[in-house]
Z-matrix of the N, CA and C atoms (Angstrom, degrees):
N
C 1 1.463
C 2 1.520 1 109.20
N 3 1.340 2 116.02 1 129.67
C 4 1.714 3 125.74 2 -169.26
C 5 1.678 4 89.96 3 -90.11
N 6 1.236 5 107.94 4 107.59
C 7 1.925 6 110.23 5 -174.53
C 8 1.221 7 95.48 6 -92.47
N 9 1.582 8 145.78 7 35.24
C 10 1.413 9 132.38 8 -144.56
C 11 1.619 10 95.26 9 -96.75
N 12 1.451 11 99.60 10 -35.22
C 13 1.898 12 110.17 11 -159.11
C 14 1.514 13 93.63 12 -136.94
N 15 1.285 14 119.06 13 140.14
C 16 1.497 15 133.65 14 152.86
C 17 1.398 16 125.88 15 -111.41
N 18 1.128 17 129.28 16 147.35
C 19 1.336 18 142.10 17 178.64
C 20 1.565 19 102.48 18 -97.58
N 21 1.656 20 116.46 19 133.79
C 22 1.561 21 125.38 20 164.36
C 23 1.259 22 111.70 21 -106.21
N 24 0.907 23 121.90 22 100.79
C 25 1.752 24 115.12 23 148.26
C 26 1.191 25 114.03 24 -91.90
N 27 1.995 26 101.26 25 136.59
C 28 1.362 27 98.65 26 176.19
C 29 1.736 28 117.65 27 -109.60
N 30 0.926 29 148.26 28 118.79
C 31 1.175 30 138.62 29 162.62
C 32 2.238 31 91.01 30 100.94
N 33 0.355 32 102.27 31 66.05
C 34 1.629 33 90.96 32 -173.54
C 35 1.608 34 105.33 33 -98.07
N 36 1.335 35 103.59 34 147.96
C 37 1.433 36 112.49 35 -146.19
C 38 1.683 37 110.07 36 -120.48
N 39 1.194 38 110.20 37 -66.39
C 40 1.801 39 116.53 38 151.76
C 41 1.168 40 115.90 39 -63.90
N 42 1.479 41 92.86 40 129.84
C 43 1.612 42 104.12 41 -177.90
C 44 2.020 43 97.31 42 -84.60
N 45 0.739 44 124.93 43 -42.35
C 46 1.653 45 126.52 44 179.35
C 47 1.825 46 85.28 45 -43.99
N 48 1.138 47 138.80 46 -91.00
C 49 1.510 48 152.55 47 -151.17
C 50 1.825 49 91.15 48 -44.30
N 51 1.079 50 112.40 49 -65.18
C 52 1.482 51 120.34 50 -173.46
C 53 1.945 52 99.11 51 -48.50
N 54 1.527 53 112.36 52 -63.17
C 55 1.219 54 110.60 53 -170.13
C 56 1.632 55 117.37 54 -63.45
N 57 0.989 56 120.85 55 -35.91
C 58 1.439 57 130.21 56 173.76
C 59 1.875 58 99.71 57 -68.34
N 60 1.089 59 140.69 58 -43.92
C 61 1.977 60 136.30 59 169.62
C 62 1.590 61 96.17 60 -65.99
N 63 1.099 62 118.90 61 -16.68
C 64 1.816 63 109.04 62 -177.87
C 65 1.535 64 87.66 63 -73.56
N 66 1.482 65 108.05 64 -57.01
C 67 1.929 66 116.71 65 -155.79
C 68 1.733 67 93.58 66 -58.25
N 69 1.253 68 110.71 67 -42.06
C 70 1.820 69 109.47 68 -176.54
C 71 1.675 70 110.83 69 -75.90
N 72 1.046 71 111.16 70 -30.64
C 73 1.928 72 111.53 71 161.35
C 74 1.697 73 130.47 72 -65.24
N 75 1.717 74 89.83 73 -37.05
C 76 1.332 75 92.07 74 157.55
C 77 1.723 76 132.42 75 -75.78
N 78 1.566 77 91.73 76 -32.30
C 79 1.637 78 91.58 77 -172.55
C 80 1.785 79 111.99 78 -72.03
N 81 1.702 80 114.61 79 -16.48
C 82 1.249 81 144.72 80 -163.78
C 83 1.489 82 96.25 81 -92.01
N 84 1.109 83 137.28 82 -57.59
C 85 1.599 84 129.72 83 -139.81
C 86 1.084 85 111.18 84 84.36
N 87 0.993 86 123.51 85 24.42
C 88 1.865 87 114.59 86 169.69
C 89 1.032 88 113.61 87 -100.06
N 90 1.455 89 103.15 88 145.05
C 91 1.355 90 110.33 89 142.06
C 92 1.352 91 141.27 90 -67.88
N 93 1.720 92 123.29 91 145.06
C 94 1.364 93 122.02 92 -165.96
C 95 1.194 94 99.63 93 -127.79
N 96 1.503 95 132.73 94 140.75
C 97 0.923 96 140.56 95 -154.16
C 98 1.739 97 103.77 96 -140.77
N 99 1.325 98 115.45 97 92.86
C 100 1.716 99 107.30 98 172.04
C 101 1.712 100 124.30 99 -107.00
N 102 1.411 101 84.62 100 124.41
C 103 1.887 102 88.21 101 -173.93
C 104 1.355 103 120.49 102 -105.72
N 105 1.342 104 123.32 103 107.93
C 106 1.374 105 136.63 104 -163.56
C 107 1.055 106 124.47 105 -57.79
N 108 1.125 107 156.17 106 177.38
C 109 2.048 108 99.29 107 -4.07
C 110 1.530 109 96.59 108 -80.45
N 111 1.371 110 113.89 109 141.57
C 112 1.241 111 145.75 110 168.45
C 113 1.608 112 114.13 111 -75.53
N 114 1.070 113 112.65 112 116.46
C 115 1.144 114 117.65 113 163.72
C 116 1.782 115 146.47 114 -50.03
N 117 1.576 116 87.35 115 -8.42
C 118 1.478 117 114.75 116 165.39
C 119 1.376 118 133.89 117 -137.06
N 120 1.248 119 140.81 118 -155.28
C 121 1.613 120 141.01 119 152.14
C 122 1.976 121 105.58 120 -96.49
N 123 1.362 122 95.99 121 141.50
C 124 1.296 123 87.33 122 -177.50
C 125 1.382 124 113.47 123 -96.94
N 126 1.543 125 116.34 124 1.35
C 127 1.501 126 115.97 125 178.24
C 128 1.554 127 95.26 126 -102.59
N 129 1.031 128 119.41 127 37.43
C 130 2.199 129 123.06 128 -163.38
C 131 1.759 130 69.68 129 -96.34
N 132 1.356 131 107.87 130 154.42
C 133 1.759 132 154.41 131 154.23
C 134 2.007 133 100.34 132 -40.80
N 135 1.397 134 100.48 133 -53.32
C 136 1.172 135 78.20 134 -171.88
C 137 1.728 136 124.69 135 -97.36
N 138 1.637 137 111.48 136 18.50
C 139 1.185 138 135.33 137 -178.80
C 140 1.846 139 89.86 138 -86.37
N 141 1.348 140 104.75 139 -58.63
C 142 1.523 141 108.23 140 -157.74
C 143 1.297 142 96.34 141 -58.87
N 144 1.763 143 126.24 142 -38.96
C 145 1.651 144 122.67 143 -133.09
C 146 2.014 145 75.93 144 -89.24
N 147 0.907 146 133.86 145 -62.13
C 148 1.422 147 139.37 146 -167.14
C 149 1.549 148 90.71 147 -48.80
N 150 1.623 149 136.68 148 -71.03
C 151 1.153 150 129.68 149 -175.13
C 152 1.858 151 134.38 150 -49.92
N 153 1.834 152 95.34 151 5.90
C 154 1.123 153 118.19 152 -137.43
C 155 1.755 154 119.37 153 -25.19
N 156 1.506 155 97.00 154 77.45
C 157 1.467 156 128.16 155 174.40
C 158 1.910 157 108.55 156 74.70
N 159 0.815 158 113.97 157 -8.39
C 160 1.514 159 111.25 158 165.24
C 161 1.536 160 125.01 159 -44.91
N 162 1.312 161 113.60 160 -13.94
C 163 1.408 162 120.80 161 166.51
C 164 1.662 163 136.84 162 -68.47
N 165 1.340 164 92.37 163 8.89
C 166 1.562 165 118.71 164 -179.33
C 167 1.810 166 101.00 165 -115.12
N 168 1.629 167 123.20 166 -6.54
C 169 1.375 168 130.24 167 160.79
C 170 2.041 169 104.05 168 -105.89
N 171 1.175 170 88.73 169 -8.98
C 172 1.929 171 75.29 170 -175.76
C 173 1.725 172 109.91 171 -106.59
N 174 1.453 173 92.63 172 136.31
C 175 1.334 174 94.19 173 179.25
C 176 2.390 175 108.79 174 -78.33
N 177 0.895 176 85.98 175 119.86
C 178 1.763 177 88.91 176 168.82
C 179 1.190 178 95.59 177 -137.70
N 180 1.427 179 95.63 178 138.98
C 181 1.707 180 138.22 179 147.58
C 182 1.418 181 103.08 180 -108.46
N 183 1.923 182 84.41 181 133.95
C 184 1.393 183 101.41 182 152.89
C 185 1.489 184 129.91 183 -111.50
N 186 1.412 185 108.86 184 156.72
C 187 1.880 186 106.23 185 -166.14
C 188 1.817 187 95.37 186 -107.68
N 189 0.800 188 138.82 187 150.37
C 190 1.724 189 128.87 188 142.34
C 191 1.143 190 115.67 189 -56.82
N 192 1.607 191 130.69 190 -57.35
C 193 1.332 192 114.73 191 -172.34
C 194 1.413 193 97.78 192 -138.60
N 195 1.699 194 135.05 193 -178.35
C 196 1.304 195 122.63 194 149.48
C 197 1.325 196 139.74 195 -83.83
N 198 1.583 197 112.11 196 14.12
C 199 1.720 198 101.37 197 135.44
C 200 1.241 199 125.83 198 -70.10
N 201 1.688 200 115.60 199 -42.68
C 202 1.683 201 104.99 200 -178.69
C 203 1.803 202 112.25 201 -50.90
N 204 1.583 203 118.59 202 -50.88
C 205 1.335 204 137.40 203 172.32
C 206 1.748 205 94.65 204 -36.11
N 207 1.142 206 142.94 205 -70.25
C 208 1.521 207 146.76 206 164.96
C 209 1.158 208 118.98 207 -17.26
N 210 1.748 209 100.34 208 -67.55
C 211 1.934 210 89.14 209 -175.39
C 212 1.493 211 110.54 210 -79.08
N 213 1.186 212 107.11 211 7.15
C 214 1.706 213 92.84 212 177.84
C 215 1.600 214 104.77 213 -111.48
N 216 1.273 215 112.48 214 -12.71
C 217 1.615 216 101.49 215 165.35
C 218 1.298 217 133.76 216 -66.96
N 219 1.592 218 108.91 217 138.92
C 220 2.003 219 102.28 218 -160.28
C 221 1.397 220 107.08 219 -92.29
N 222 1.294 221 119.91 220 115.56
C 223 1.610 222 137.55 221 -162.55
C 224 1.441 223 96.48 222 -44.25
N 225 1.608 224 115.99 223 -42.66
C 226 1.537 225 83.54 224 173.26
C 227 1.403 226 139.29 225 -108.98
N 228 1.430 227 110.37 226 61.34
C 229 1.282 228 138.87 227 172.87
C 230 1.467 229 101.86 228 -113.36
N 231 1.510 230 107.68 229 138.23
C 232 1.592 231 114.22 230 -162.29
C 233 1.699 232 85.31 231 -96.67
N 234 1.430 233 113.84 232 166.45
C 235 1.635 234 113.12 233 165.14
C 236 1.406 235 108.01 234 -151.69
N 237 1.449 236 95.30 235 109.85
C 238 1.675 237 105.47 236 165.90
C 239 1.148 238 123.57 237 -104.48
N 240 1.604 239 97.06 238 133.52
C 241 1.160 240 124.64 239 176.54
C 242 1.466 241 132.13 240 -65.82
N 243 1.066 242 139.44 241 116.43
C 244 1.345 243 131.77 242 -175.87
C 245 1.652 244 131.27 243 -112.61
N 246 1.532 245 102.99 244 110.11
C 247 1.484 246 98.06 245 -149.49
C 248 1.830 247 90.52 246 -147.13
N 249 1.480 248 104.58 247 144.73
C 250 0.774 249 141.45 248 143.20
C 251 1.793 250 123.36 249 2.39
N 252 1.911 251 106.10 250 -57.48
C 253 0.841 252 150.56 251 -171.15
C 254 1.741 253 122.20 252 -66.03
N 255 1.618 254 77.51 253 -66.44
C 256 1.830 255 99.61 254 174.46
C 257 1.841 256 108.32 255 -41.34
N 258 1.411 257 86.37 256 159.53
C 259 1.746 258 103.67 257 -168.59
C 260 1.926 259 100.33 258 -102.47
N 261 1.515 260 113.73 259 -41.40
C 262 1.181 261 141.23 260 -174.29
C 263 1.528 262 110.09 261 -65.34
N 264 1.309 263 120.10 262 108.31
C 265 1.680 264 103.58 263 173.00
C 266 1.634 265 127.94 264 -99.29
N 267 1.115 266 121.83 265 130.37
C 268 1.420 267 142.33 266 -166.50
C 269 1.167 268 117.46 267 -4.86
N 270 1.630 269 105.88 268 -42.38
C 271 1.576 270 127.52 269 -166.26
C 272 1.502 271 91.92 270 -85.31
N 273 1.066 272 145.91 271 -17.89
C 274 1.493 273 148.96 272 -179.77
C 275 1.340 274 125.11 273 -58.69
N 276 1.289 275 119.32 274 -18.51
C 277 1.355 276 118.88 275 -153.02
C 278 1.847 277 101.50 276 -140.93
N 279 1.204 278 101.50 277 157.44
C 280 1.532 279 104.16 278 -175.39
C 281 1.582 280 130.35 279 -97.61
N 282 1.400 281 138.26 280 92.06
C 283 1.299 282 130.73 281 -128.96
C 284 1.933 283 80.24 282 -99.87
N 285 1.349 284 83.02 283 176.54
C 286 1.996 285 99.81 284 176.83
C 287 1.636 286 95.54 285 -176.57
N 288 1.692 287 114.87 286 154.20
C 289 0.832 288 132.20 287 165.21
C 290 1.559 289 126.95 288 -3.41
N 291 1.305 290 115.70 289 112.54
C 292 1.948 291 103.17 290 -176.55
C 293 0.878 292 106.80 291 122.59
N 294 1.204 293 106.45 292 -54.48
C 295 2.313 294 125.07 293 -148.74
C 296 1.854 295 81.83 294 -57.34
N 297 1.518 296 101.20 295 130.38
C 298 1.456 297 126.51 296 177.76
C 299 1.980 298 102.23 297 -115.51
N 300 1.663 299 107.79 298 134.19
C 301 1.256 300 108.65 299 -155.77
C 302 1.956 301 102.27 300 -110.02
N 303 0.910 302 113.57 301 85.73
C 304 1.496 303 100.59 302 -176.84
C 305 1.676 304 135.72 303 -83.12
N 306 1.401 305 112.46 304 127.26
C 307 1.336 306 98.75 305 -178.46
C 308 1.590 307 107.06 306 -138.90
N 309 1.366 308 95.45 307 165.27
C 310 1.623 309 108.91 308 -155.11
C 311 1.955 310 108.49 309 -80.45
N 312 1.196 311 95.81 310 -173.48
C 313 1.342 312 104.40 311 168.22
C 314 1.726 313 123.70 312 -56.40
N 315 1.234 314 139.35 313 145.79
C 316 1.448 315 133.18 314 161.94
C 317 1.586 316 111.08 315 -53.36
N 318 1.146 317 138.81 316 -7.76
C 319 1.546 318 136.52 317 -148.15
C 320 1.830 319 92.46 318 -116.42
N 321 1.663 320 89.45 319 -75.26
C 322 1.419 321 104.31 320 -166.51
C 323 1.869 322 104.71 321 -104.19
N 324 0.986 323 142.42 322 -4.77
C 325 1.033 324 150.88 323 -175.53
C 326 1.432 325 117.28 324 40.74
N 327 1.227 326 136.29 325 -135.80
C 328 1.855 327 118.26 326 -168.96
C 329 1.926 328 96.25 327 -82.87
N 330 1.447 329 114.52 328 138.65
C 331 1.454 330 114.25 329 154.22
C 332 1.699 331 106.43 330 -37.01
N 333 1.351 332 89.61 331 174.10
C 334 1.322 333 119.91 332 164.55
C 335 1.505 334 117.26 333 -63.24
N 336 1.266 335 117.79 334 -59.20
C 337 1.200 336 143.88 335 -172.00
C 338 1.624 337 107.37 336 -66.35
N 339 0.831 338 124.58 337 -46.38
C 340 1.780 339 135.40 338 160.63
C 341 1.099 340 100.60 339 -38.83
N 342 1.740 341 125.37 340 -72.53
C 343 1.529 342 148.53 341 -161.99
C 344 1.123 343 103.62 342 -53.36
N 345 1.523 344 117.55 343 -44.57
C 346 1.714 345 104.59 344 -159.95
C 347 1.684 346 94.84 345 -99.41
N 348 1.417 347 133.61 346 -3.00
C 349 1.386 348 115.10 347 -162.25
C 350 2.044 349 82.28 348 -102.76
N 351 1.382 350 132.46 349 -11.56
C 352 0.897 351 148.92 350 170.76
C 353 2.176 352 115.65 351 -81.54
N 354 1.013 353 90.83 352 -4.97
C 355 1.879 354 94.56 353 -167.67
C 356 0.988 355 100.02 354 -32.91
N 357 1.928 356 120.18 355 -53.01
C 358 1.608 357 94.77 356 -168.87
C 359 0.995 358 129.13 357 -103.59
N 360 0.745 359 99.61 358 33.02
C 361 2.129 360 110.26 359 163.96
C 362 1.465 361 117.79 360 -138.27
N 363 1.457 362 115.85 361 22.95
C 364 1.726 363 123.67 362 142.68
C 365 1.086 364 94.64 363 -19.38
N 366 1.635 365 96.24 364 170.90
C 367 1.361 366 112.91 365 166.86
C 368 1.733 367 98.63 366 174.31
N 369 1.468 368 111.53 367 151.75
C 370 1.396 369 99.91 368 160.75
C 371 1.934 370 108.77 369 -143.22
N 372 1.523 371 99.95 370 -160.06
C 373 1.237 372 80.30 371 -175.27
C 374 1.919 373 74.24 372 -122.17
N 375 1.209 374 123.59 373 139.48
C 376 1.338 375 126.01 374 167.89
C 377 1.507 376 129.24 375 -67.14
N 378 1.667 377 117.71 376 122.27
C 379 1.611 378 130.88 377 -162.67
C 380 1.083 379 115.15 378 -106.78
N 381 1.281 380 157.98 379 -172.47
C 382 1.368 381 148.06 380 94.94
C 383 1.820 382 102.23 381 -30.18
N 384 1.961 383 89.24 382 149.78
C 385 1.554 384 92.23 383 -177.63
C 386 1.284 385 113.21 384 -86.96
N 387 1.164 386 128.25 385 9.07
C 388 1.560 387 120.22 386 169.16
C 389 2.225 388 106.11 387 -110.10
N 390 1.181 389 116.88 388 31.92
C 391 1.355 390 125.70 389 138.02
C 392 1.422 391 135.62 390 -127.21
N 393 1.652 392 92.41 391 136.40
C 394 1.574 393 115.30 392 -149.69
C 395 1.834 394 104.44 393 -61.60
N 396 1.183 395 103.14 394 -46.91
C 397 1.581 396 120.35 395 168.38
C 398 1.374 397 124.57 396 -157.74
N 399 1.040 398 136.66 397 -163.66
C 400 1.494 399 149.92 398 158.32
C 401 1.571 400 111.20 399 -112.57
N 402 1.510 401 116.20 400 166.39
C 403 1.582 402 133.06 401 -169.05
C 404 1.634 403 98.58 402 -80.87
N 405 0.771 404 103.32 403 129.39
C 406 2.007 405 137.59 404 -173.96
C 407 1.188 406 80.61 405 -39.37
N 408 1.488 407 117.04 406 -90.65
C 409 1.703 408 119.65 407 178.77
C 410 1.485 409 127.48 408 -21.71
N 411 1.399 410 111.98 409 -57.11
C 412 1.415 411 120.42 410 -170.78
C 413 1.868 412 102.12 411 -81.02
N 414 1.277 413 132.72 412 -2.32
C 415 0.733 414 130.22 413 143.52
C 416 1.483 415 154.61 414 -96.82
N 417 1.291 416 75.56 415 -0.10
C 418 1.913 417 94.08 416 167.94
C 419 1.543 418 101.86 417 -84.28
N 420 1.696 419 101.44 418 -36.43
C 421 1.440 420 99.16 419 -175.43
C 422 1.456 421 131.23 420 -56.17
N 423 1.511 422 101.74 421 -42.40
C 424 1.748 423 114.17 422 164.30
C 425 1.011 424 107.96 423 -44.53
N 426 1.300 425 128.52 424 -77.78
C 427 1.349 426 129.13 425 -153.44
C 428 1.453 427 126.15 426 -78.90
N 429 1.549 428 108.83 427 -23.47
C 430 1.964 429 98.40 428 153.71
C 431 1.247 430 108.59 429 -71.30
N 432 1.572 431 134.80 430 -60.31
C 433 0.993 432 117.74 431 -177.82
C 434 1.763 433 133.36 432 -52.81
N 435 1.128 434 102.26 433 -22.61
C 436 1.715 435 92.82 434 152.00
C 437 1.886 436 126.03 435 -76.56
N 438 1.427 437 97.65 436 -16.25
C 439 1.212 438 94.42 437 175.63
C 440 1.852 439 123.64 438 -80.15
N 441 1.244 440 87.33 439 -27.57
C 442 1.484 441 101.16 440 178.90
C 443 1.728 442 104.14 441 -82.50
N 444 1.099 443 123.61 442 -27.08
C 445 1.210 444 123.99 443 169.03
C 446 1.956 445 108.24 444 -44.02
N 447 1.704 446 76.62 445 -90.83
C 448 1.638 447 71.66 446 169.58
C 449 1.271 448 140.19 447 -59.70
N 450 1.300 449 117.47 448 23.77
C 451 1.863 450 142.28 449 159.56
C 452 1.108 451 107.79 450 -97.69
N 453 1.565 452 126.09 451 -11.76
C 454 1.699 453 119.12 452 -173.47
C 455 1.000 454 99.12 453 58.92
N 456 1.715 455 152.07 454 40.01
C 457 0.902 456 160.35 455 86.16
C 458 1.798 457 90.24 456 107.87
N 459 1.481 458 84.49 457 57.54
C 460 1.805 459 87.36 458 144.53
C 461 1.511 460 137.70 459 21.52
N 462 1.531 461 160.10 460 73.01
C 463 1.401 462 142.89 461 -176.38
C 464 1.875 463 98.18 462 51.54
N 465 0.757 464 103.13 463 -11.48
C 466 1.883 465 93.89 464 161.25
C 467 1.382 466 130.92 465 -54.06
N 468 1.422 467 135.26 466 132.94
C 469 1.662 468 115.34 467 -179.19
C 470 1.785 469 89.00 468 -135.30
């Protein structure tokens, strides 16, 4: 398992979006990181059928809430946030070993309170201004895979 980069989801709501970032964590070496309450069961039909069984190659942890996710995060691991919000785009910044990638719910996406204790390590992925967001999945996907890029892609072949 390539422990270099982790993925955060917080609160995640579709089980298809969740199961399909398991299949890209597994195929990646990442770690996945889900912080509750979950919007579904993670042993539910439509977690497995989207993961289509790759969840027996992906490492996940689960948190109860994001204080528990807090005291177990290692201070020196950076964590960017990925929102909607941010001014900074993904491709902007220089990732390395550790850097943990967090993103919010499909509904409501990161609080407020996440965002601002996070300011400097926003981030977004850049839209046209008349779309609201992009798919949970397809955006986790951008942004590890640029991260692993600029890792030379880690135990990857």
């Amino acid at each position: 398992m390539n422990d270099n980069l982790h993925i955060v989801l917080f609160q995640p709501e579709i089980p298809p979006n969740t199961g399909n970032i398991v299949r890209l964590c597994a195929a990646s070496g990442t770690m996945l990181h889900l912080i509750g309450p979950l919007g579904f069961r993670l042993d539910g039909a439509a977690v497995r059928r989207a993961g289509m069984d790759y969840r027996e190659w992906a490492e996940v942890r689960r948190w109860q809430d994001w204080p528990s996710y807090l005291t177990e995060h290692p201070p020196e691991s950076r964590l960017f946030a990925v929102s909607t919000h941010a001014e900074r785009c993904y491709c902007a910044c220089s990732y390395r070993p550790g850097d943990r990638f967090l993103f919010g719910s499909e509904s409501a996406g990161l609080p407020e309170a996440i965002r601002t204790a996070c300011r400097d390590t926003l981030i977004r992925i850049p839209m046209v201004p008349q779309a609201r967001s992009l798919n949970l999945a397809n955006s986790v996907s951008i942004v590890l895979y640029e991260a692993l890029r600029q890792l030379s892609f880690p135990a990857l072949m």
